[in-house]
C-alpha positions as CSV (number, residue, x, y, z in Angstrom):
1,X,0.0,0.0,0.0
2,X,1.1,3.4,-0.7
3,X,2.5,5.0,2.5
4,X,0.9,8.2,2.1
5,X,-2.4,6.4,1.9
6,X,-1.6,4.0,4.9
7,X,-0.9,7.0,7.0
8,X,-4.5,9.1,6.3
9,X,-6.2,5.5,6.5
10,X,-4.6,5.6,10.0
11,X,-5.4,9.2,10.2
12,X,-9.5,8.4,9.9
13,X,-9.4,5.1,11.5
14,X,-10.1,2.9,9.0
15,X,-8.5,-0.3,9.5
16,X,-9.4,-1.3,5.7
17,X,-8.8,-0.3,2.1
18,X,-12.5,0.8,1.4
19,X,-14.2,-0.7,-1.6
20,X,-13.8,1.8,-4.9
21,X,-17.7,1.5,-4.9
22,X,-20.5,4.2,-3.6
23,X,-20.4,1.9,-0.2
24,X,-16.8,2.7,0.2
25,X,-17.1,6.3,-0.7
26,X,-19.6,7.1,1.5
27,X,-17.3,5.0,4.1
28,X,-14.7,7.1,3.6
29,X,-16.0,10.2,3.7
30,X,-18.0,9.4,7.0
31,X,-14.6,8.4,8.5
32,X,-13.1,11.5,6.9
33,X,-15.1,14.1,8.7
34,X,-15.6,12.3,12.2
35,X,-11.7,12.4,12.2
36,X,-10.3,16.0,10.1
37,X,-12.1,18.7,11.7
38,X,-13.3,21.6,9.1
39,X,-11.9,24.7,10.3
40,X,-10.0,28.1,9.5
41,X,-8.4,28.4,12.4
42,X,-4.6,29.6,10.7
43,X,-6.8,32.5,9.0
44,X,-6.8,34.8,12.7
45,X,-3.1,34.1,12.9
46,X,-2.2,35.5,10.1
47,X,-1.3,32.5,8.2
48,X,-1.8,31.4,4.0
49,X,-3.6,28.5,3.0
50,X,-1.6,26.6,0.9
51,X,-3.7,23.9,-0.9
52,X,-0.7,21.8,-3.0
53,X,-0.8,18.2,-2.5
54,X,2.0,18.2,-0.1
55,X,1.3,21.1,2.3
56,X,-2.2,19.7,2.6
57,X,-1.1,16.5,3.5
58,X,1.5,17.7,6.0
59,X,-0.9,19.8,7.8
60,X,-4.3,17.6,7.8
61,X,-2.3,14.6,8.2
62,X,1.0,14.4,9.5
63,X,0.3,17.4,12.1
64,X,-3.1,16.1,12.7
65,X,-5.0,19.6,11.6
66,X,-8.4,20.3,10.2
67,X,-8.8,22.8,7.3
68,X,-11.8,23.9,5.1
69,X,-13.2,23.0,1.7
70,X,-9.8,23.5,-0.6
71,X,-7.3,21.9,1.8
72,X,-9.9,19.3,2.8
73,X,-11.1,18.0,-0.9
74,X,-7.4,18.4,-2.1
75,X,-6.8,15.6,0.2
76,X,-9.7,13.4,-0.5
77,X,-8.6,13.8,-4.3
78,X,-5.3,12.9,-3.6
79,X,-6.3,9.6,-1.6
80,X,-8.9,8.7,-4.2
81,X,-6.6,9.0,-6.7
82,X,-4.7,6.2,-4.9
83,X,-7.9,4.0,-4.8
84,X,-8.1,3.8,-8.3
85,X,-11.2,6.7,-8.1
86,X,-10.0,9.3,-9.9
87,X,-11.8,12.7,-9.7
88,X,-11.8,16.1,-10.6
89,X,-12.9,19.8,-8.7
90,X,-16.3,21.8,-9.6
91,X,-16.8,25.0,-7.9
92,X,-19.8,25.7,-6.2
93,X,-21.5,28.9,-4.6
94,X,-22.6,28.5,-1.2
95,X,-26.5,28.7,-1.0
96,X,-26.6,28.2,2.8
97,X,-27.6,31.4,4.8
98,X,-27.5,33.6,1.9
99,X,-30.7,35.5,0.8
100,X,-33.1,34.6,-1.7
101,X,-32.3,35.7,-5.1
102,X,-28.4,36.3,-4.3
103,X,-25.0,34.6,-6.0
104,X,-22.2,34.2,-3.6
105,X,-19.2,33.9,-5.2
106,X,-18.1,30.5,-6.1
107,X,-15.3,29.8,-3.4
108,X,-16.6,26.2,-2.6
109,X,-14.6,23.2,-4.1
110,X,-16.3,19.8,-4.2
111,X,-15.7,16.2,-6.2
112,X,-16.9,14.6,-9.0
113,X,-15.8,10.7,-9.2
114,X,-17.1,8.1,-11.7
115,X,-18.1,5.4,-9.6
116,X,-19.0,2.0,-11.8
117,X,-20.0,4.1,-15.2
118,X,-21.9,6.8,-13.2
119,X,-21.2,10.0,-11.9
120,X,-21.2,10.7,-8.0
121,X,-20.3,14.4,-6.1
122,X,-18.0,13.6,-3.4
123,X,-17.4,16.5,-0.6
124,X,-15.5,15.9,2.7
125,X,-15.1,19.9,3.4
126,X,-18.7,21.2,3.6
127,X,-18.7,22.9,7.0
128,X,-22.0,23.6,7.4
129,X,-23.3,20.1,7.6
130,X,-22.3,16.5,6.5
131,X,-22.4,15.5,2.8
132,X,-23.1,11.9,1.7
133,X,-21.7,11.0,-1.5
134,X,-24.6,11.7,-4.2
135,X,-25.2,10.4,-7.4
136,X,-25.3,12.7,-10.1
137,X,-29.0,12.3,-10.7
138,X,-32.6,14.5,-10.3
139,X,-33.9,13.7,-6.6
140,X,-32.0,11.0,-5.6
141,X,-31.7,10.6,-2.1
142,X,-29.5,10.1,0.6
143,X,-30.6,9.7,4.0
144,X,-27.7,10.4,6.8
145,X,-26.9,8.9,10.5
146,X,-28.1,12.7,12.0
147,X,-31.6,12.3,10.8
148,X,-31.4,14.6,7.4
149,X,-32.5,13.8,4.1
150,X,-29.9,15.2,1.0
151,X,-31.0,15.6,-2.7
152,X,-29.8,17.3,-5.8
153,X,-32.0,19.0,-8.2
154,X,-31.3,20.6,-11.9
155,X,-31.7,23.6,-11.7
156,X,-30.2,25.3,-14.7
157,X,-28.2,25.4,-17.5
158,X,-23.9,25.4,-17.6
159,X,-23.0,29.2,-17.2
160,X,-25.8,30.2,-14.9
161,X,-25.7,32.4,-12.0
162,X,-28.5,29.6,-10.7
163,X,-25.9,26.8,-11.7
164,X,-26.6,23.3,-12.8
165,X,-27.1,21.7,-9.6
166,X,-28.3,22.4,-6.4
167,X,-28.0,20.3,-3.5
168,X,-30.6,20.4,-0.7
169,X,-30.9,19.5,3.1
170,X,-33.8,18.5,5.0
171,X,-33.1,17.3,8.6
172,X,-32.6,19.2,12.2
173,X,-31.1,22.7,13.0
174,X,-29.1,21.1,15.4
175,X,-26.5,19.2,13.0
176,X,-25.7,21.8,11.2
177,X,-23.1,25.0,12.2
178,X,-26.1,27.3,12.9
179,X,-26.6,29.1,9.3
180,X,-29.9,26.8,8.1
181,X,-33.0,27.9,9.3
182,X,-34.8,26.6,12.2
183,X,-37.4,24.4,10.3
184,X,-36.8,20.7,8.9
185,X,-37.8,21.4,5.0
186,X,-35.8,21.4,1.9
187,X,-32.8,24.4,2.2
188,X,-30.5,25.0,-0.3
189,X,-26.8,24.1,0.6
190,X,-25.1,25.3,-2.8
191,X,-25.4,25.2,-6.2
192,X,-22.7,24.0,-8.7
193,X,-21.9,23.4,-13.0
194,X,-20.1,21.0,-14.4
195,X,-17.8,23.1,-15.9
196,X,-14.1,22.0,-15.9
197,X,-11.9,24.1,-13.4
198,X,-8.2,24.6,-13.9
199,X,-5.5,24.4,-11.0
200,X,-5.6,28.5,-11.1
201,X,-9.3,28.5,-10.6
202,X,-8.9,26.9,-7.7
203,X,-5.8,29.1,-6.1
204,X,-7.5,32.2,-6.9
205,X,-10.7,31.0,-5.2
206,X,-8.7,29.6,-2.0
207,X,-6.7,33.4,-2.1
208,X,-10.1,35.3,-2.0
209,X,-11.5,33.0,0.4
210,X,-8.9,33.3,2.9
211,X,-8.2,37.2,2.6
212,X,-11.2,38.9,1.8
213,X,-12.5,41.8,3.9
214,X,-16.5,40.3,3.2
215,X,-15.5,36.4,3.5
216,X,-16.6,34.6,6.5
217,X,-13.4,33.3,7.0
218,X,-11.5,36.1,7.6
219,X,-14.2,37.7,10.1
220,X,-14.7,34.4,11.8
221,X,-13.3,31.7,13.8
222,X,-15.1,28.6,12.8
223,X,-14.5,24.9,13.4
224,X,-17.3,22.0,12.8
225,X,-16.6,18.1,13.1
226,X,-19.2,15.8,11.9
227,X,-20.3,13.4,15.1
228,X,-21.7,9.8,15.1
229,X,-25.1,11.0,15.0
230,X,-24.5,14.4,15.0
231,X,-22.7,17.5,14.8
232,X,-20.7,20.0,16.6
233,X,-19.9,23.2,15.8
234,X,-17.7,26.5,16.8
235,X,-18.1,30.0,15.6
236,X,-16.2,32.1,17.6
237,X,-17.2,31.6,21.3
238,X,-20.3,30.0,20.6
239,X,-20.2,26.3,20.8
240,X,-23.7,23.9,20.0
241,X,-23.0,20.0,20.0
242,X,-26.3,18.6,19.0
243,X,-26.0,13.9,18.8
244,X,-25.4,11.8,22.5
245,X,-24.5,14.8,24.2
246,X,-26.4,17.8,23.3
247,X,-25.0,21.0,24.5
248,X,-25.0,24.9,23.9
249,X,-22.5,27.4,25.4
250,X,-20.6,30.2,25.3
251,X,-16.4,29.9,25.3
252,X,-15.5,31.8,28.1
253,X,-11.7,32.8,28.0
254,X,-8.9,31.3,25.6
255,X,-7.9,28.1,28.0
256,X,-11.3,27.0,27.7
257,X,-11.2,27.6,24.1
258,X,-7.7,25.1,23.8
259,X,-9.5,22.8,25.6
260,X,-12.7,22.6,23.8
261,X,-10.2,22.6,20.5
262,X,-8.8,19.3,21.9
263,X,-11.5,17.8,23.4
264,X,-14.3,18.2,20.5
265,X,-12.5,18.6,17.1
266,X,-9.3,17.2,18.2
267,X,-7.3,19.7,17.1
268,X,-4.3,21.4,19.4
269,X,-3.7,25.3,19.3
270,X,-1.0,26.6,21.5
271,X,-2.5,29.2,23.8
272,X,-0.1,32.1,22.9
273,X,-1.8,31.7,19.5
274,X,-5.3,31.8,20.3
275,X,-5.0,34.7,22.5
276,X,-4.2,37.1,19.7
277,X,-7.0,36.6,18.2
278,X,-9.7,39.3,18.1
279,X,-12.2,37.4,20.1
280,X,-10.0,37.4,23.0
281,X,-8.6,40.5,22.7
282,X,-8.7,43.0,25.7
């Protein structure tokens, strides 16, 4: 087995090579996000997001980091590549949260795989909820272990602000980071094409993403790690862990913050890091 594969099977705990099938997809990603926390927590210190093969590897797996959509998929890519499941990126704009009638920028990076003659959408660094791995296909479903329901729906033509695709959530507030509204209908979660995307696209995206005055993720500190059965979920202070153990609180002062860091998304922040940030500033 390759070693770099071997060590991010080891990194998700799973013990196996997972089938190159849908049921091994959706294995694997399920593993993925219990284990590689989605977060931009490099963004307050002042840090760029590199998203080559290498540097992702080194941070999400070797240091045992999270990281959002670009670092996160560049990964999964990389390790399906090694299954035999080769793939390539499609840019998305982020639906959830943002008012009817708007485009967000595209600055969302997802998968599509050929799985046995058929295309699937594969996406381990959605932050705002978990993703199953879809087939590319008008309403098909896929239920998930937090209750929701997931389907995609054409919606438009290649070139579209609309997009070609959107995918759609129906399930609890409580398993997502906060941004869907409070009922349990359909919600938009982003909308996609299918047009091809060059490495460049995908640099300039990360760049605006990560440095952007109006991005989220340079005005928030944001972490989310999918649980068996649920979801937890940090946007600056606030913490909500809906699943076994629900829970909703406020992170009072930066040691509390390390340890909720280590203890929920299994990540580990130095202190002298975290109290730079703005939220702790005094």
């Amino acid at each position: 087995m390759d070693s770099r594969l071997a060590a991010y099977l080891e990194r998700i705990g799973l013990a196996a090579i997972p089938s190159p099938d849908a049921v091994g997809l959706e294995a694997l990603l399920v593993a993925h996000r219990e284990a590689i926390a989605f977060e931009n927590l490099d963004i307050p210190l002042g840090r760029p997001i590199a998203i080559d093969s290498d540097s992702v590897f080194a941070k999400l797996v070797t240091n045992r980091r999270g990281g959002y959509c670009f670092e996160q998929n560049r990964l999964l890519a990389d390790m399906l590549e090694l299954l035999g499941l080769p793939s390539r990126p499609l840019l998305a704009r982020v639906r959830l949260g943002a008012a009817h009638g708007d485009h967000p920028p595209r600055t969302h990076v997802l998968l599509l795989i050929e799985i046995e003659g058929s295309p699937w959408i594969a996406d381990a660094g959605f932050g705002g909820s978990y993703v199953p791995a879809l087939p590319l296909a008008v309403g098909a479903p896929a239920d998930t272990a937090d209750g929701a329901r997931h389907r995609l729906r054409r919606v438009g033509e290649l070139g579209s602000l609309a997009g070609e695709w959107l995918l759609e959530r129906a399930g609890a507030h409580d398993t997502t980071d906060g941004r869907a509204h409070p009922h349990e209908d359909w919600q938009p979660q982003y909308s996609f094409d299918l047009a091809q995307v060059a490495p460049d696209d995908l640099v300039q995206a990360n760049h605006w993403t990560s440095t952007a005055p109006t991005s989220r993720f340079t005005s928030l500190c944001v972490a989310t790690r999918v649980l068996p059965g649920g979801f937890a979920g940090l946007t600056d202070r606030a913490l909500r862990i809906s699943g076994g153990k629900s829970e909703a609180r406020e992170i009072p002062d930066a040691q509390a913050y390390v340890e909720t860091l280590r203890e929920t998304f299994g990540l580990e922040l130095p202190i002298e890091a975290i109290e730079r940030w703005p939220i702790f500033a005094t």
